[in-house]
NUMARNU-880816 format. One record per atom (N, C-alpha, C): residue number from 1; residue in one letter; chain; atom name; x, y, z. Coordinates in steps of 0.05 Angstrom, whole numbers, always signed. Layout:
PT:NUM:a:A:CA:X:Y:Z
...
This chain:
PT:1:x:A:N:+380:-2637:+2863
PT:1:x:A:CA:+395:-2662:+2862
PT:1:x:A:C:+378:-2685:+2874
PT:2:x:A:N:+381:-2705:+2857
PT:2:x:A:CA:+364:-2734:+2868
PT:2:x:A:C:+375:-2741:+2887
PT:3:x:A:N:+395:-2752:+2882
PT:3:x:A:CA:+418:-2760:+2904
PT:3:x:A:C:+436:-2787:+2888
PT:4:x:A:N:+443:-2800:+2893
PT:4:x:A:CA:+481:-2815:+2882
PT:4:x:A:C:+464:-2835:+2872
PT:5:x:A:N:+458:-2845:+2839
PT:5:x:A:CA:+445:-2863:+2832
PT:5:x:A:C:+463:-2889:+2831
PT:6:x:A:N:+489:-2880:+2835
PT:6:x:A:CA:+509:-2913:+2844
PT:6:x:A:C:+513:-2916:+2813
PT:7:x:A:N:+508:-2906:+2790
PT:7:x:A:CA:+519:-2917:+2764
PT:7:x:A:C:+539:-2899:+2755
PT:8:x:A:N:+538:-2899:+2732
PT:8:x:A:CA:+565:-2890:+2717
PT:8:x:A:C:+550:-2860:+2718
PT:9:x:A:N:+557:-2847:+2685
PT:9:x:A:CA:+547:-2819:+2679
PT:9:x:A:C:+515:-2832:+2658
PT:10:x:A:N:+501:-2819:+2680
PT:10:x:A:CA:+472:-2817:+2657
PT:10:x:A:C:+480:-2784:+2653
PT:11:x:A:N:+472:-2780:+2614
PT:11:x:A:CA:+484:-2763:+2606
PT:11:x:A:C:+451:-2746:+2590
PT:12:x:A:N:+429:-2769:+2593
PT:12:x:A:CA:+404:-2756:+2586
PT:12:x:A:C:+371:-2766:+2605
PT:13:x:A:N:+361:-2753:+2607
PT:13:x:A:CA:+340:-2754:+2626
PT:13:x:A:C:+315:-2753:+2606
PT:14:x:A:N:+291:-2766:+2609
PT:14:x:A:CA:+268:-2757:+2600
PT:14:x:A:C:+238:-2771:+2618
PT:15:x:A:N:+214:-2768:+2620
PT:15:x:A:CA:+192:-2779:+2629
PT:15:x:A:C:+177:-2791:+2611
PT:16:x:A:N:+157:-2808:+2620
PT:16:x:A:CA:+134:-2813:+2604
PT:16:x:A:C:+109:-2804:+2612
PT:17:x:A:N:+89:-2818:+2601
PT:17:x:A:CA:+73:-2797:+2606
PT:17:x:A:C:+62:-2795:+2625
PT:18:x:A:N:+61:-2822:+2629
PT:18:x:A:CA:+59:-2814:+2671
PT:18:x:A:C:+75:-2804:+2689
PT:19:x:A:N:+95:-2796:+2681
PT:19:x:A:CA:+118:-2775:+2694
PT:19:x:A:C:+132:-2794:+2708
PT:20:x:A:N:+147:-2815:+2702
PT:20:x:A:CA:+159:-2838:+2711
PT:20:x:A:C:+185:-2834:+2702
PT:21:x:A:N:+210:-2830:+2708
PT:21:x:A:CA:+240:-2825:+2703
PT:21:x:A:C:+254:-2838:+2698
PT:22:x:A:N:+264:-2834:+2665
PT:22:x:A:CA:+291:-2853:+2656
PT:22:x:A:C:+304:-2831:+2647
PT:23:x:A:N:+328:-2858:+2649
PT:23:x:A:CA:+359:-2845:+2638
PT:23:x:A:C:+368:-2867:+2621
PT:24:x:A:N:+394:-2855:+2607
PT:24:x:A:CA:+414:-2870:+2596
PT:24:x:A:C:+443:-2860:+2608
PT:25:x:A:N:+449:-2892:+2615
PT:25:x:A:CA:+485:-2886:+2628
PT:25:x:A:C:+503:-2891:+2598
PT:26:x:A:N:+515:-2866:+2596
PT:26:x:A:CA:+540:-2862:+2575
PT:26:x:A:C:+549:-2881:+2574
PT:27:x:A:N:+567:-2897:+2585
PT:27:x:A:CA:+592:-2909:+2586
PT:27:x:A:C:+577:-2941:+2580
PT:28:x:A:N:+550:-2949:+2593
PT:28:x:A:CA:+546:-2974:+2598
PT:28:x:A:C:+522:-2985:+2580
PT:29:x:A:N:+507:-2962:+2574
PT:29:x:A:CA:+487:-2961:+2554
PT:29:x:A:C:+460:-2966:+2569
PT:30:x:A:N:+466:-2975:+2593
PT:30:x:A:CA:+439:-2985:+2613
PT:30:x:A:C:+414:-2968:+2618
PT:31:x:A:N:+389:-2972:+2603
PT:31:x:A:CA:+370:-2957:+2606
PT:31:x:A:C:+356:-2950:+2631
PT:32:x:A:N:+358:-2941:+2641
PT:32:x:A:CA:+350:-2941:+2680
PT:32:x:A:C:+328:-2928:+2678
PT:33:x:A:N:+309:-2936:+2697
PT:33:x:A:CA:+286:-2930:+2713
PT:33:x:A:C:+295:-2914:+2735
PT:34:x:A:N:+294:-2875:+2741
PT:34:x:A:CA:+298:-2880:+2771
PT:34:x:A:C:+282:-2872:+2781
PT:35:x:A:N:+283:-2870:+2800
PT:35:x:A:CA:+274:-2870:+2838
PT:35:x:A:C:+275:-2831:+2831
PT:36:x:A:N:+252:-2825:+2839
PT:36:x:A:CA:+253:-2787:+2832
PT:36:x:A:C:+259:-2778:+2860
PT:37:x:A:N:+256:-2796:+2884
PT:37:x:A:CA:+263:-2787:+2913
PT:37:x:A:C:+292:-2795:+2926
PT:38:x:A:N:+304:-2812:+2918
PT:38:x:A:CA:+328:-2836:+2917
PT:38:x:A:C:+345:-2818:+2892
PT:39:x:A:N:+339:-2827:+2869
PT:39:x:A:CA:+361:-2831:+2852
PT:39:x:A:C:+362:-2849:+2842
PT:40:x:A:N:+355:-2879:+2860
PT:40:x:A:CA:+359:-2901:+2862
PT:40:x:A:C:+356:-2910:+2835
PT:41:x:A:N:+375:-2927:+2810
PT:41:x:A:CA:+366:-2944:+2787
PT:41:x:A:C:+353:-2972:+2790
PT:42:x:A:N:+344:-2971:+2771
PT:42:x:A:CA:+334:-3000:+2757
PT:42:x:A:C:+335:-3001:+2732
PT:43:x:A:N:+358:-3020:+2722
PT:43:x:A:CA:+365:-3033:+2696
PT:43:x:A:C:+336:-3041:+2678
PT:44:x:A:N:+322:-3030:+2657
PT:44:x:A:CA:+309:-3041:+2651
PT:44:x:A:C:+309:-3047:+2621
PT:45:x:A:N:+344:-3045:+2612
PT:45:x:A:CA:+346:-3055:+2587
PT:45:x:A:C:+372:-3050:+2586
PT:46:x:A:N:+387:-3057:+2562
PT:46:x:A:CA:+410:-3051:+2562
PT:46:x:A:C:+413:-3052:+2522
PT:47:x:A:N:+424:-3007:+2516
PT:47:x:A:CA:+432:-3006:+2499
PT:47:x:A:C:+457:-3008:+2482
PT:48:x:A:N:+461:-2989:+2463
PT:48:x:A:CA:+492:-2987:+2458
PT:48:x:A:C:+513:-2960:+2479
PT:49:x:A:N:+533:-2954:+2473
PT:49:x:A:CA:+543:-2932:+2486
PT:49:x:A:C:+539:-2919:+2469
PT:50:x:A:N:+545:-2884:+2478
PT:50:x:A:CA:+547:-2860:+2469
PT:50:x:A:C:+517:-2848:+2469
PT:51:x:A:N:+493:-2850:+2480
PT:51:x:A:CA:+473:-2838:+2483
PT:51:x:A:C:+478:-2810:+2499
PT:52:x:A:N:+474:-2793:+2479
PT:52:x:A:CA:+465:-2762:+2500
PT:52:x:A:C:+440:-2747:+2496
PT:53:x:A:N:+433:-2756:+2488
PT:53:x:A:CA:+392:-2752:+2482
PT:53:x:A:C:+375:-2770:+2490
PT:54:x:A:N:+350:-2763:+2507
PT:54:x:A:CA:+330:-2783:+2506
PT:54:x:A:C:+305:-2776:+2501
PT:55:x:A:N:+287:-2782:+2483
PT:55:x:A:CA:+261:-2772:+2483
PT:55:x:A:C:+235:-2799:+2476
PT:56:x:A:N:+222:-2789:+2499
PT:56:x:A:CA:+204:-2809:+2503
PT:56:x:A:C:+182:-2806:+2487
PT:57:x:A:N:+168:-2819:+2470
PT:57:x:A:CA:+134:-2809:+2458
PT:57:x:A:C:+115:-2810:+2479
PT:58:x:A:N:+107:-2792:+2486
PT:58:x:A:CA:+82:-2800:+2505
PT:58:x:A:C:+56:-2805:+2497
PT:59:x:A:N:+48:-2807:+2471
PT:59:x:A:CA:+34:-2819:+2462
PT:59:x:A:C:+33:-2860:+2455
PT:60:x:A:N:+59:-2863:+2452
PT:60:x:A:CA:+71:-2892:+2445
PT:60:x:A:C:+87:-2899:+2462
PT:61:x:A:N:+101:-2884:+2484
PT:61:x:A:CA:+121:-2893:+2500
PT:61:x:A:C:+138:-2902:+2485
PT:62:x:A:N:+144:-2899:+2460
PT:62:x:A:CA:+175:-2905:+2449
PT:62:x:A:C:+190:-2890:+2453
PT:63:x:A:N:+213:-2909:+2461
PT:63:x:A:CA:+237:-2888:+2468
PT:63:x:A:C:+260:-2880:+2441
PT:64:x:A:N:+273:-2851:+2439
PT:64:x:A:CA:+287:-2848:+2420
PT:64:x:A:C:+310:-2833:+2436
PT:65:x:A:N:+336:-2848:+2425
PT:65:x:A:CA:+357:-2839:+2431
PT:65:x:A:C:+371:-2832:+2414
PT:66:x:A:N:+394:-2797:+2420
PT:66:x:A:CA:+417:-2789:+2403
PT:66:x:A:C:+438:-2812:+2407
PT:67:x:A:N:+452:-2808:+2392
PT:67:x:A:CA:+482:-2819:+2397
PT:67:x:A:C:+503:-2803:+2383
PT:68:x:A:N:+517:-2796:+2408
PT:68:x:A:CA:+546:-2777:+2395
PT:68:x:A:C:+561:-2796:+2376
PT:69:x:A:N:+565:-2820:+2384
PT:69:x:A:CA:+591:-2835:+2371
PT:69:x:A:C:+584:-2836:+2344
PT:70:x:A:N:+559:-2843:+2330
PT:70:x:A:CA:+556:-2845:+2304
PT:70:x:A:C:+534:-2818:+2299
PT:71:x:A:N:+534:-2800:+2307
PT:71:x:A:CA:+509:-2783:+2303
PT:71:x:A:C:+485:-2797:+2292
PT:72:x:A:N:+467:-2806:+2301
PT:72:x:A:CA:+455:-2825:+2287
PT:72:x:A:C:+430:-2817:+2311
PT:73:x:A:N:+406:-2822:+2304
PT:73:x:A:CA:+379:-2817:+2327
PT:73:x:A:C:+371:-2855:+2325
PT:74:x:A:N:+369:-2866:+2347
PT:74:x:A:CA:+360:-2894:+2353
PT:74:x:A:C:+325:-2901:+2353
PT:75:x:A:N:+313:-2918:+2348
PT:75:x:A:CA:+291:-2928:+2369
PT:75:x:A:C:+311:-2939:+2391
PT:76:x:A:N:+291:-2952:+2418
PT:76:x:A:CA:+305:-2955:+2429
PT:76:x:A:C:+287:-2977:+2442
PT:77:x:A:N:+289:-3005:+2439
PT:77:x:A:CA:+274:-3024:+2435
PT:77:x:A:C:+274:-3044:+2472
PT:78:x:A:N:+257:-3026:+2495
PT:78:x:A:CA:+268:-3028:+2520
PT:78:x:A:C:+259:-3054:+2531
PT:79:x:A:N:+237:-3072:+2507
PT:79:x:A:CA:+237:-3097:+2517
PT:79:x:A:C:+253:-3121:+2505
PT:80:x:A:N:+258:-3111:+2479
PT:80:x:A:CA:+287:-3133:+2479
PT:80:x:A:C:+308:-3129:+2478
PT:81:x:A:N:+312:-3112:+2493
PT:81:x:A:CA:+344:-3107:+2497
PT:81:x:A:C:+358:-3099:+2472
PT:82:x:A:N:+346:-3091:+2453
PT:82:x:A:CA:+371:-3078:+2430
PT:82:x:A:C:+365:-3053:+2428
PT:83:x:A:N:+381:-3040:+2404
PT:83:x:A:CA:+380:-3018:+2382
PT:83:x:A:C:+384:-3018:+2361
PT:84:x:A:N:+364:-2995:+2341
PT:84:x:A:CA:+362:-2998:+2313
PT:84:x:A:C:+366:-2984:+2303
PT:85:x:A:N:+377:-2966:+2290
PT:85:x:A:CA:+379:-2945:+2273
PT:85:x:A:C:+354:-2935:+2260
């Protein structure tokens, strides 16, 4: 256990290739940076809801997300703040 990251439910975890830690919070869509000693987040984008998959390229650092609500696999576009089908 990390310890209490203070957000909602992150429902998927993945690294990059420098072994650096994100999530996605279910409920809020907020792509978080965390803290691997803390827990601690950092907002570093904000998607849609219903993410329960995350997979990072570690070749490209693009991020790809599931989504339960539409079954649908996303890019996941973490410097301008959207998503694309």
């Amino acid at each position: 256990m990390l310890g209490n990251s203070g957000t909602g439910l992150i429902t998927c975890l993945d690294t990059d290739a420098s072994g650096t830690l994100f999530g996605i919070d279910l409920f809020s869509g907020d792509v978080l940076l965390l803290d691997k000693v803390t827990g601690a987040p950092t907002t570093i984008s904000t998607a849609i809801t219903g993410f329960q998959g995350l997979g990072i390229d570690a070749a490209t650092g693009a991020f790809f997300g599931s989504n339960t609500d539409d079954e649908s696999l996303y890019l996941i576009d973490v410097g301008d703040r959207k998503s694309v089908v």
